[in-house]
N, C-alpha and C positions, 0 to 999 in steps of 0.2 A: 400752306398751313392747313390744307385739308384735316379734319379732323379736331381743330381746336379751334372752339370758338371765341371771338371777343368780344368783353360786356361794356353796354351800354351805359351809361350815366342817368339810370330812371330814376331819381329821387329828388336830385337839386340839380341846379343850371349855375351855369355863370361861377367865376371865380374873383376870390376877394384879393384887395391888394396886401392885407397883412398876412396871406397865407407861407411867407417866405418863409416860417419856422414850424418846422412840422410838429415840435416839442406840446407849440401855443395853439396851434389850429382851432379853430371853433368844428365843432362837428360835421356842417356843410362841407367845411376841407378836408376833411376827414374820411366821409364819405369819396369825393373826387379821388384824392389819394390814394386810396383803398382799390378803386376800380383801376387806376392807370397802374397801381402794383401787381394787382393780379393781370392785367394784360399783359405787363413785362412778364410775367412768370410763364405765361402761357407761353408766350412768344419765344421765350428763353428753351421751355419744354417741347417746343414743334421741333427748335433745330436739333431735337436728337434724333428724331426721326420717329415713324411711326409703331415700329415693333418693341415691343419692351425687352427683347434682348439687347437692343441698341441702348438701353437704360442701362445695363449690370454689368459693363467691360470692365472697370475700373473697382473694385473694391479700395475704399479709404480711409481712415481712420480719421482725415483732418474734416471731410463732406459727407452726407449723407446720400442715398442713391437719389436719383430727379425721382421717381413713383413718388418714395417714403416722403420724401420733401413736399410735394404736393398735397397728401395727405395728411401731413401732420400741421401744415399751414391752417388746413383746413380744420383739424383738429383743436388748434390752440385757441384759433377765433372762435371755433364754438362755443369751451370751455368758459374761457371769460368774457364773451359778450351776450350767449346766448342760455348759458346753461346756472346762472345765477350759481356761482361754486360761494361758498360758506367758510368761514374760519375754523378748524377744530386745532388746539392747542393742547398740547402732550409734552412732557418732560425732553424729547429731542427738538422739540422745536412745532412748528405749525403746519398741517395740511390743509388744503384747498378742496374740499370733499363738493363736487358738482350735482345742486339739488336735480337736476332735470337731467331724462336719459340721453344719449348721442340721436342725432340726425341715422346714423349708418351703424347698424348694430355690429360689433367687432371694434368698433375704433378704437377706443380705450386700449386693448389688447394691441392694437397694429401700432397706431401712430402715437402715443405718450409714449416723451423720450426718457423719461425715468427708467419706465419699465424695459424698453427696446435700447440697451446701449448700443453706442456706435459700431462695436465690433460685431455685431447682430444684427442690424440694418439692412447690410449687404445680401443677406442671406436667410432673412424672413420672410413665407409665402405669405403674400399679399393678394386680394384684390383684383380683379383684371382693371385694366389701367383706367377702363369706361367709366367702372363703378367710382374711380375716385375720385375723378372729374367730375362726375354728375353729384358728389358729395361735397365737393368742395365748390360749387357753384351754389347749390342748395344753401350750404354755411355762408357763402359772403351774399346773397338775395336777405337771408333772413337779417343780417348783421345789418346791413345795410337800411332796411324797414325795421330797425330796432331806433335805429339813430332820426329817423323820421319821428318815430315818439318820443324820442329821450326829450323828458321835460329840465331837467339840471342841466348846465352846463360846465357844471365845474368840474376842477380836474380832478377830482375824485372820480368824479360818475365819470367821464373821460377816458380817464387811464386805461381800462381795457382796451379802448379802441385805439389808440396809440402805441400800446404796445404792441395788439396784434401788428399794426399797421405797418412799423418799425422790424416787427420782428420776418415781415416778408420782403421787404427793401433789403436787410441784412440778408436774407439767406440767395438774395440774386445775383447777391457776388460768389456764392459756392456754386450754382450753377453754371455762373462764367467760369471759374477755374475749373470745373469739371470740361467745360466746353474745349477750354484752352489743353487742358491732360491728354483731351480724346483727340485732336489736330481739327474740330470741328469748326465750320465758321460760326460768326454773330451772326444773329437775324438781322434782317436787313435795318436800315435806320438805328443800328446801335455800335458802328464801329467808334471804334476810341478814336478820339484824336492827338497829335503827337505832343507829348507836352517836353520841352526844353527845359535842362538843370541850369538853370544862372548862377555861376560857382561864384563864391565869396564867403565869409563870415562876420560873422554878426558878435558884439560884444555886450552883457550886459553888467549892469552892475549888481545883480540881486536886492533883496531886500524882503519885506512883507508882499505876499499874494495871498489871496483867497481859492483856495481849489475846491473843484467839485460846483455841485447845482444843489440849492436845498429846493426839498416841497414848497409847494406855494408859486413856483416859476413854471408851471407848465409839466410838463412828462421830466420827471427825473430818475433815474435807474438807481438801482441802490448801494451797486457802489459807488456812483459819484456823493454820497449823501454820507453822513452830514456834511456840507461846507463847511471848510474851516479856511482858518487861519495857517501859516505857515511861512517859514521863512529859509528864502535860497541865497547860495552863496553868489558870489560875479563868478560869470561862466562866459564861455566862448562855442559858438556853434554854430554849424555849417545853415546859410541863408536855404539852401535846398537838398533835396536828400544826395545821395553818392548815386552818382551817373554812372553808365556801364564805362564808359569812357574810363571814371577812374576804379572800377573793379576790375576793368579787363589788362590794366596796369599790375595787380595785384597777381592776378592770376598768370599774366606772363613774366613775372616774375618767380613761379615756381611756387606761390602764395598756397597749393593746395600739396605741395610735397613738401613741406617746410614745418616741422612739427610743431616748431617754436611758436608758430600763431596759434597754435589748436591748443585751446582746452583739451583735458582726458577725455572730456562730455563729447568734447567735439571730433577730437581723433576715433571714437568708437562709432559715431553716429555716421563720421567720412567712409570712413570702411564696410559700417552696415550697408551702407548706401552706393558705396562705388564708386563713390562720388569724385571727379578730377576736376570738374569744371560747372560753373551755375547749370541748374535746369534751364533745358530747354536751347543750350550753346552749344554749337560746333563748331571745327575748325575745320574749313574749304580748302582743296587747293581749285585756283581758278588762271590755268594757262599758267604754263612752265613754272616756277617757283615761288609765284604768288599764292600768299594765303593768305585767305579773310575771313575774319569771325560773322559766321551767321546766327540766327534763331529762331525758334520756332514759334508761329504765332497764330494760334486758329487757322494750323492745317497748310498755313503760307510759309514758305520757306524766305527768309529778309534776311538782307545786310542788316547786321547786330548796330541797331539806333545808337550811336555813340555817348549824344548828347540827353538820352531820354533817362530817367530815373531805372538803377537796377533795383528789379522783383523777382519773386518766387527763389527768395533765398531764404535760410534756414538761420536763427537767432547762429546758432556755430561761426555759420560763413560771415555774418556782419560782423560778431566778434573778433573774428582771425584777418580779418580785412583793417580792422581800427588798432587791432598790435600790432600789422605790419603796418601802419600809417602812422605810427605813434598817436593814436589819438583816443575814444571812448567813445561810448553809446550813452546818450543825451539821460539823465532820469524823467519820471513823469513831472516833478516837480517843474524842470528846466525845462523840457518841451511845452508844457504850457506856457511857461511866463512867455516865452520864445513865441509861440502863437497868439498872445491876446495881449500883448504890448510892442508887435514891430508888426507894423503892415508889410515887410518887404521880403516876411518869413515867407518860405513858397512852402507851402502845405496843403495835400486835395488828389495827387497825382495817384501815391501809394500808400494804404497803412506805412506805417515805421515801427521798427523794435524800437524798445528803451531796454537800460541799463537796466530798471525796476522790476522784481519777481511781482505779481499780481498779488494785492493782500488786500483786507479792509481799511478802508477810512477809519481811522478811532471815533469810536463811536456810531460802527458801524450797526443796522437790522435789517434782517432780510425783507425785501420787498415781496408782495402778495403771490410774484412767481421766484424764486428763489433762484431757480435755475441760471438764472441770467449770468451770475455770479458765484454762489456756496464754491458748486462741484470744482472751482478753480484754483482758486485762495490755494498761494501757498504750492503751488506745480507748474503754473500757468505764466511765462512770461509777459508783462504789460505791454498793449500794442496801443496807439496812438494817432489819432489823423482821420483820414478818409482817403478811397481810393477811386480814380478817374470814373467808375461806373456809379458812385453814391453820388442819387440828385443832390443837388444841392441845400435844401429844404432838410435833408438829416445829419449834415456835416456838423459839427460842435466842437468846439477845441477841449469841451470837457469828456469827451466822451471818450472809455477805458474802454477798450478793445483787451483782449487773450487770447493768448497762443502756447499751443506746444515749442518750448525751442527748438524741435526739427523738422517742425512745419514750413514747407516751400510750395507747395500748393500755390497757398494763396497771391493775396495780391498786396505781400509784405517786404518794404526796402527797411533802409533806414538813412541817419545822418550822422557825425558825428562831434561831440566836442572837443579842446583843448585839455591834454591831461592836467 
């Protein structure tokens, strides 16, 4: 790991036992957090290696490049924990106009993702890689000796730092699927471990549920907000997500030459893509007539896990896997009740698709960053869950995830239910 350092814990000691919910932390955990997230980041940015062409193989639309990433981390904690940004209110809505100037003159320009859309990322002269490092250490010292003085404790005064906090823990699973795109390994102490689908399903009866997280509870995003009320019908759905095991049924079944499961959406996206078989899947022969499904996995070549959850599939392929199954993609409604009324729901392994286009809550308002949410509404299929790399401490059964539906990148299965 030559070349990238790892920080220290200078401000507080010791860890609290209610800090298991990163939403609620008191600022002391906040602090800790902060430090062992940018350590994972660093650590995540050593295994690409040291040259920054080793950064820009991959141009994507679903990930930003590891540099851009690094500095716009550094960026956003600036912004709102360092730079006191202000309300100004205008006929389209609210900007966040930041009193105090950047730590790194240019930033503004490089790493707000407003300004630098995704497809511009790739290909923005940035920075040498020293400069961003040493800017983004700078930002989390200062963030860090902000929280030393923060005299409030509430979640008001809070919320910046949980965001930022949050919003660096998210972005280390696009690192890992860039790691995983490149054939690269994990740093060491961060392999996955094998997690088993235990097949069965689960029946509910419906009724009244409350979704979503209102203010007042800790860090809440704004589309989980307002909580409301709401009522689901009795549904049936699978206790854990679809194992390769039963995709790879699908798929030797001719599942990918078989129009009848493909949406139009999805027969144009199969063919943009080329696509015959999940990412990341081959078909071996191994000594005389034997063949066996392998895949790829940070650079390792494996016998394809039978029994482990399928990911880096595309909202198409879960769909056209659930009409050849006869079955559905779960909605948000029903995946939650599914997760926060049956302990023996297996959920943690992989995000999941839902059946749900990503919209607002009724009675939805944009939260202080907007971003989280606005740019999606209404394009963005609803993702759900949490995937084997998010500690635990950010896992929430309320928490709305967004995806392109031809997004397979990431580290998205799904489950399905009962038509």
């Amino acid at each position: 790991m030559a070349g990238f350092f790892m920080l220290p814990d200078l401000y507080f000691t010791g860890a609290g036992d209610s800090w298991h919910d990163a939403r609620t932390m008191p600022r002391q955990g906040i602090a800790h957090a902060l430090v062992d997230a940018r350590n994972r980041t660093l650590s995540l940015l050593a295994a690409f290696g040291m040259h920054e062409r080793n950064w820009r193989l991959m141009p994507s639309h679903e990930f930003s490049p590891p540099h851009w990433t690094l500095g716009n981390l550094a960026w956003y904690g600036e912004k709102w924990c360092l730079r006191d940004p202000s309300e100004i209110r205008g006929p389209a809505g609210s900007l966040w106009e930041p009193a105090a100037p950047t730590l790194l003159d240019g930033a503004d320009a490089w790493f707000d993702a407003d300004r630098i859309p995704p497809d511009t990322r790739w290909e923005v002269t940035l920075p040498e890689l020293a400069v961003i490092k040493a800017y983004a250490a700078n930002t989390l010292e200062r963030i860090l000796a902000q929280l030393t003085n923060l005299h409030d404790d509430s979640d008001e005064a809070l919320e910046p730092f949980r965001m930022t906090l949050f919003r660096e823990v998210l972005e280390a699973e696009g690192l890992i699927a860039i790691l995983q795109a490149l054939g690269r390994p994990l740093p060491g102490g961060m392999a996955r471990a094998p997690w088993r689908c235990e097949p069965g399903t689960l029946s509910f009866t419906g009724g009244r549920m409350t979704l979503g997280r209102d203010a007042g509870q800790g860090l809440s995003f704004d589309n989980e907000r307002p909580a409301q009320r709401t009522y689901v019908p009795p549904f049936e759905i699978d206790a854990a997500p679809v194992s390769h095991r039963q995709f790879l049924a699908f798929v030797e079944d001719g599942g990918y030459d078989n129009p009848a499961w493909w949406s139009a959406a999805g027969q144009q996206w199969m063919m943009f893509q080329e696509r015959s078989v999940a990412r990341y899947w081959s078909r071996q022969r191994e000594g005389g007539r034997t063949v066996r499904w392998h895949m790829q996995r940070f650079g390792s070549d494996i016998v394809l896990p039978l029994d482990e959850p399928v990911c880096h599939v595309s909202l198409f392929e879960a769909e056209a896997w659930c009409r050849w199954a006869g079955r559905r993609l779960p909605t948000e409604d029903e995946w939650e009740m599914a997760a926060t009324r049956n302990g023996t729901f297996q959920w943690g392994s992989v995000r999941e698709w839902t059946g749900s286009v990503f919209e607002p809550y009724d009675g939805f308002l944009p939260g202080r960053d907007d971003t989280w949410s606005l740019p999606y509404f209404g394009v963005y299929q609803a993702v759900r869950g949490a995937a084997w790399m998010t500690p635990p401490a950010f896992r929430s059964a309320c928490f709305r995830g967004a995806a392109e539906p031809g997004a397979d990148l990431g580290w998205i299965g799904f489950r399905s239910c009962a038509v």
